[in-house]
C-alpha positions in Angstrom: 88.2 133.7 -31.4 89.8 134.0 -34.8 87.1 134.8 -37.7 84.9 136.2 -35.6 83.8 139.3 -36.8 81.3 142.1 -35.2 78.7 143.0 -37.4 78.1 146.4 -37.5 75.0 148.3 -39.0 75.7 150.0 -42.8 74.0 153.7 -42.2 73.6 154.8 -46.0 74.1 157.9 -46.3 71.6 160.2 -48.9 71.7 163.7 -49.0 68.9 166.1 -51.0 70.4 168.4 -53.5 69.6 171.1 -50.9 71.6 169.7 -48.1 74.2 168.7 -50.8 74.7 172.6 -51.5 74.5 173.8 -47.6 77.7 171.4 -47.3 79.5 172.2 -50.5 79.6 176.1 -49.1 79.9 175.5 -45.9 83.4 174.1 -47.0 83.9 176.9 -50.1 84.3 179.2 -47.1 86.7 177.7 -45.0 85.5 179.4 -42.1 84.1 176.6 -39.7 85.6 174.6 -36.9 88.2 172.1 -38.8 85.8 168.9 -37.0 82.6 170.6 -38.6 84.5 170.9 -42.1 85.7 167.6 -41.8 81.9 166.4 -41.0 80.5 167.8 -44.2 83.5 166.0 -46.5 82.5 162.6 -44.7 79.0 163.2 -46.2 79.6 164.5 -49.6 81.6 161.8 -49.9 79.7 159.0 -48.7 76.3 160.6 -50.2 74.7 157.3 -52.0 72.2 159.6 -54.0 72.7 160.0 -58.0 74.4 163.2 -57.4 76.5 161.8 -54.6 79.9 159.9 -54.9 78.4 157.2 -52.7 82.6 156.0 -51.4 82.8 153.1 -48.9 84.4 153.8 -45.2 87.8 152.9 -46.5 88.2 154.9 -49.4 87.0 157.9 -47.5 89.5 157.3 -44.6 92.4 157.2 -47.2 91.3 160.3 -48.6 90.6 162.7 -45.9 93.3 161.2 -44.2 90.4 160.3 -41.0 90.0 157.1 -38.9 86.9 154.2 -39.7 85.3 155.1 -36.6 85.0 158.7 -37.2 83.1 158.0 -40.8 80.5 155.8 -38.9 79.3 158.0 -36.2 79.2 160.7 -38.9 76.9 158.2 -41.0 75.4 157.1 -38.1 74.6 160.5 -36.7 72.8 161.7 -39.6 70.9 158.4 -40.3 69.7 158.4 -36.3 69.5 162.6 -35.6 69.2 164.1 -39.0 71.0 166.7 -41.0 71.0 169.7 -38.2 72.4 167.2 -35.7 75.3 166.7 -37.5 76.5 170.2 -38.4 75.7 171.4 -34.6 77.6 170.5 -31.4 75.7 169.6 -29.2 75.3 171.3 -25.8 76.8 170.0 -23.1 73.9 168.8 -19.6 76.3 170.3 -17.1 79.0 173.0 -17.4 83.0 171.5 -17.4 83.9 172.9 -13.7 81.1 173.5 -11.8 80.7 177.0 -10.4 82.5 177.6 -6.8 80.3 180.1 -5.5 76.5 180.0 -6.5 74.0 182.9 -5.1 73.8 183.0 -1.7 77.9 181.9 -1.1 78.5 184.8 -3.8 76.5 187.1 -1.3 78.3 185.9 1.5 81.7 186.5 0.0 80.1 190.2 -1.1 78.7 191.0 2.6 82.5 189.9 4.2 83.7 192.0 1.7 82.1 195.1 2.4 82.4 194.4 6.2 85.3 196.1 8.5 88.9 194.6 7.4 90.9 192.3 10.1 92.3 194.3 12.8 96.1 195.9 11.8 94.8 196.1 7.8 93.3 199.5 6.4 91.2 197.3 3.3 90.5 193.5 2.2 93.0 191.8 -0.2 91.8 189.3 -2.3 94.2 187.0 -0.4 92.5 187.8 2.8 89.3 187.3 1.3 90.7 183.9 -0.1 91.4 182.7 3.5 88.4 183.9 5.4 86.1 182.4 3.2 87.2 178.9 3.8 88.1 179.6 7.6 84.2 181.0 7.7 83.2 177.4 5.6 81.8 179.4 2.7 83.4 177.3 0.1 86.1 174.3 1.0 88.5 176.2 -1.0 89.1 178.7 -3.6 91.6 181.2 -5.4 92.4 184.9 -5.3 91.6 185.2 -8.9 87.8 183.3 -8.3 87.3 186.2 -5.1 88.4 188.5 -7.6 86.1 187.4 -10.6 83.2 187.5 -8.4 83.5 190.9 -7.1 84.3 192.4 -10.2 81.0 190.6 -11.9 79.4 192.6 -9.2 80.7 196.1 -9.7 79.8 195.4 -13.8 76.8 194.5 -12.7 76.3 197.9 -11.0 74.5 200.8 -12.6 76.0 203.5 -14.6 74.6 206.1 -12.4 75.9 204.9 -9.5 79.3 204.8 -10.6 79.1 207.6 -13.1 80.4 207.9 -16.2 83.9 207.0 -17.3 84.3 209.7 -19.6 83.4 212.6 -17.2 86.4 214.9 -16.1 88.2 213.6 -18.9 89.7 216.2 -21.7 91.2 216.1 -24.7 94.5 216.8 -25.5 96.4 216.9 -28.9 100.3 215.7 -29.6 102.7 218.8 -30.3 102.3 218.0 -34.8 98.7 218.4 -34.1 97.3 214.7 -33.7 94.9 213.4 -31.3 96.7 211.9 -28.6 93.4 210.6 -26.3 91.7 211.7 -23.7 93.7 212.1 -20.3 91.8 211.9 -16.7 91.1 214.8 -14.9 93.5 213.4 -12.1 96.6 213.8 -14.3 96.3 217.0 -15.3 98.0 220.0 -14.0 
Protein backbone atom coordinates (compact mmCIF):
# COMPACT_ATOMS: atom_id res chain seq x y z
CA UNK A 1 0.00 0.00 0.00
CA UNK A 2 2.63 2.50 0.83
CA UNK A 3 4.07 4.31 -2.52
CA UNK A 4 1.28 3.75 -4.31
CA UNK A 5 0.19 6.77 -5.86
CA UNK A 6 -3.11 7.49 -8.10
CA UNK A 7 -2.26 9.01 -11.13
CA UNK A 8 -4.37 11.68 -12.02
CA UNK A 9 -4.72 13.46 -15.46
CA UNK A 10 -2.72 17.20 -15.75
CA UNK A 11 -5.66 19.42 -17.58
CA UNK A 12 -3.51 22.45 -18.85
CA UNK A 13 -5.11 25.13 -18.64
CA UNK A 14 -4.79 28.04 -21.78
CA UNK A 15 -6.82 30.87 -21.93
CA UNK A 16 -7.10 33.44 -25.28
CA UNK A 17 -6.41 36.93 -24.54
CA UNK A 18 -10.14 37.43 -24.89
CA UNK A 19 -11.23 34.99 -22.24
CA UNK A 20 -8.19 36.33 -20.21
CA UNK A 21 -9.97 39.89 -20.22
CA UNK A 22 -13.73 38.45 -19.66
CA UNK A 23 -12.08 37.04 -16.27
CA UNK A 24 -9.86 39.91 -15.23
CA UNK A 25 -13.34 42.19 -15.17
CA UNK A 26 -15.48 39.82 -14.11
CA UNK A 27 -13.31 40.03 -10.89
CA UNK A 28 -12.54 44.19 -11.22
CA UNK A 29 -16.23 44.30 -10.36
CA UNK A 30 -16.58 42.27 -7.48
CA UNK A 31 -20.08 41.74 -8.12
CA UNK A 32 -20.44 37.83 -8.74
CA UNK A 33 -21.14 34.93 -6.56
CA UNK A 34 -17.87 34.54 -4.28
CA UNK A 35 -17.55 30.51 -6.02
CA UNK A 36 -17.81 32.16 -9.56
CA UNK A 37 -15.03 34.85 -8.47
CA UNK A 38 -13.01 32.31 -7.01
CA UNK A 39 -13.38 30.13 -10.42
CA UNK A 40 -11.92 32.88 -12.59
CA UNK A 41 -8.66 33.39 -10.07
CA UNK A 42 -8.16 29.49 -10.38
CA UNK A 43 -7.80 30.16 -14.18
CA UNK A 44 -5.82 33.35 -14.48
CA UNK A 45 -3.68 31.81 -12.34
CA UNK A 46 -3.18 28.42 -13.78
CA UNK A 47 -3.41 29.93 -17.55
CA UNK A 48 -0.14 28.12 -19.25
CA UNK A 49 -0.35 30.69 -22.27
CA UNK A 50 2.60 33.49 -22.62
CA UNK A 51 0.37 35.86 -21.08
CA UNK A 52 -0.67 33.60 -18.37
CA UNK A 53 1.19 32.86 -14.94
CA UNK A 54 0.92 29.19 -15.74
CA UNK A 55 1.17 28.22 -11.29
CA UNK A 56 0.99 24.52 -10.37
CA UNK A 57 -2.08 23.20 -8.10
CA UNK A 58 -0.13 23.90 -4.92
CA UNK A 59 1.01 27.24 -5.32
CA UNK A 60 -2.42 28.28 -6.30
CA UNK A 61 -3.99 26.52 -3.23
CA UNK A 62 -1.63 28.52 -0.98
CA UNK A 63 -2.53 31.59 -2.55
CA UNK A 64 -6.21 31.77 -2.81
CA UNK A 65 -6.25 30.05 0.28
CA UNK A 66 -8.53 26.96 -1.76
CA UNK A 67 -8.30 23.17 -1.48
CA UNK A 68 -6.32 20.74 -4.48
CA UNK A 69 -9.51 19.31 -5.43
CA UNK A 70 -11.26 22.46 -6.06
CA UNK A 71 -8.26 23.62 -8.67
CA UNK A 72 -8.72 20.37 -10.63
CA UNK A 73 -12.37 20.22 -11.42
CA UNK A 74 -11.85 23.92 -12.30
CA UNK A 75 -8.96 22.78 -14.80
CA UNK A 76 -10.84 19.95 -15.48
CA UNK A 77 -14.08 21.67 -16.29
CA UNK A 78 -12.75 23.96 -18.70
CA UNK A 79 -10.44 21.46 -20.53
CA UNK A 80 -13.75 18.80 -20.81
CA UNK A 81 -16.88 21.73 -21.16
CA UNK A 82 -15.16 24.82 -22.21
CA UNK A 83 -14.99 28.40 -21.13
CA UNK A 84 -18.99 29.12 -20.74
CA UNK A 85 -19.26 25.89 -18.60
CA UNK A 86 -17.19 27.08 -16.20
CA UNK A 87 -18.44 30.59 -15.47
CA UNK A 88 -22.29 29.17 -15.46
CA UNK A 89 -23.98 26.94 -12.92
CA UNK A 90 -25.35 24.63 -14.16
CA UNK A 91 -29.08 23.87 -13.93
CA UNK A 92 -30.22 21.54 -11.84
CA UNK A 93 -32.55 17.93 -13.77
CA UNK A 94 -35.20 18.10 -11.07
CA UNK A 95 -36.19 20.90 -8.66
CA UNK A 96 -34.78 20.44 -4.68
CA UNK A 97 -38.41 19.62 -3.10
CA UNK A 98 -40.61 18.34 -5.48
CA UNK A 99 -43.94 20.29 -5.75
CA UNK A 100 -46.82 18.94 -3.34
CA UNK A 101 -49.65 19.71 -5.37
CA UNK A 102 -49.31 19.53 -9.29
CA UNK A 103 -52.49 20.56 -11.54
CA UNK A 104 -55.24 18.54 -11.06
CA UNK A 105 -54.47 18.12 -6.86
CA UNK A 106 -54.11 22.09 -7.04
CA UNK A 107 -57.75 22.03 -8.64
CA UNK A 108 -58.94 19.83 -6.21
CA UNK A 109 -57.76 21.79 -3.19
CA UNK A 110 -59.35 25.02 -5.26
CA UNK A 111 -62.88 23.24 -5.86
CA UNK A 112 -62.92 22.15 -1.78
CA UNK A 113 -62.13 25.50 -1.33
CA UNK A 114 -64.79 27.22 -2.90
CA UNK A 115 -67.27 24.49 -1.75
CA UNK A 116 -69.72 24.98 1.44
CA UNK A 117 -67.53 25.16 4.77
CA UNK A 118 -67.99 22.14 7.48
CA UNK A 119 -71.15 22.36 9.30
CA UNK A 120 -70.85 24.93 12.67
CA UNK A 121 -67.96 27.19 10.53
CA UNK A 122 -69.18 30.40 8.56
CA UNK A 123 -65.73 30.08 5.96
CA UNK A 124 -62.65 27.64 5.29
CA UNK A 125 -59.38 28.17 7.34
CA UNK A 126 -56.29 27.22 5.93
CA UNK A 127 -56.10 24.80 8.83
CA UNK A 128 -59.31 23.18 7.84
CA UNK A 129 -58.24 23.08 4.42
CA UNK A 130 -54.83 21.47 5.68
CA UNK A 131 -56.89 18.58 7.28
CA UNK A 132 -59.41 17.79 4.60
CA UNK A 133 -57.14 17.49 2.06
CA UNK A 134 -55.32 14.63 3.46
CA UNK A 135 -58.56 13.08 5.07
CA UNK A 136 -60.04 13.38 1.30
CA UNK A 137 -56.32 11.62 0.09
CA UNK A 138 -55.45 14.57 -2.09
CA UNK A 139 -51.93 14.79 -0.91
CA UNK A 140 -50.41 12.45 2.12
CA UNK A 141 -49.71 15.61 3.92
CA UNK A 142 -49.16 19.11 3.74
CA UNK A 143 -48.95 22.63 5.61
CA UNK A 144 -51.18 25.62 6.13
CA UNK A 145 -48.68 27.87 4.54
CA UNK A 146 -48.44 25.31 1.16
CA UNK A 147 -52.80 25.59 1.13
CA UNK A 148 -52.19 29.10 1.51
CA UNK A 149 -49.39 29.54 -1.29
CA UNK A 150 -51.57 27.82 -3.67
CA UNK A 151 -54.66 29.81 -3.32
CA UNK A 152 -53.04 32.92 -3.28
CA UNK A 153 -51.07 31.86 -6.74
CA UNK A 154 -54.61 31.55 -7.92
CA UNK A 155 -56.18 34.80 -6.98
CA UNK A 156 -52.69 36.51 -8.68
CA UNK A 157 -53.35 34.61 -11.27
CA UNK A 158 -56.81 36.24 -11.70
CA UNK A 159 -57.55 39.09 -13.96
CA UNK A 160 -57.52 42.63 -13.14
CA UNK A 161 -61.04 43.17 -14.16
CA UNK A 162 -62.38 40.79 -12.16
CA UNK A 163 -60.97 41.99 -9.16
CA UNK A 164 -60.78 45.58 -10.04
CA UNK A 165 -58.36 47.93 -9.50
CA UNK A 166 -56.56 48.51 -6.29
CA UNK A 167 -56.32 52.02 -6.49
CA UNK A 168 -60.08 52.80 -7.07
CA UNK A 169 -61.99 54.43 -4.12
CA UNK A 170 -58.75 55.45 -2.84
CA UNK A 171 -57.98 59.38 -2.13
CA UNK A 172 -55.46 61.36 -1.39
CA UNK A 173 -54.79 63.01 1.65
CA UNK A 174 -52.01 65.46 2.75
CA UNK A 175 -50.19 65.66 6.50
CA UNK A 176 -51.18 68.95 8.45
CA UNK A 177 -47.30 70.95 7.16
CA UNK A 178 -48.55 70.06 3.74
CA UNK A 179 -46.71 66.74 2.77
CA UNK A 180 -48.12 63.86 1.00
CA UNK A 181 -49.14 61.39 3.43
CA UNK A 182 -50.51 58.38 0.86
CA UNK A 183 -53.43 57.37 -0.36
CA UNK A 184 -56.09 56.07 2.27
CA UNK A 185 -58.99 53.50 1.25
CA UNK A 186 -62.28 54.54 0.77
CA UNK A 187 -63.28 52.25 3.74
CA UNK A 188 -61.45 54.45 6.35
CA UNK A 189 -62.62 57.48 5.59
CA UNK A 190 -65.22 59.40 7.30
Amino acid sequence: MAGREIAVKKYVVRLSADEREQLEALIRKGKSPARLLLKARILLKADASEAGEGWSDSKIVEALETNTLMVYRVRKQLVEEGFEAVLRRKPRATPAVPPIFDGEKEAKLIALACSRPPKGRARWTLRLLENKVVELGIVERASDSTIGRVLKKLSQAASAPVLGDPAEGQQRVRRGHGGRAGRLHAATRS
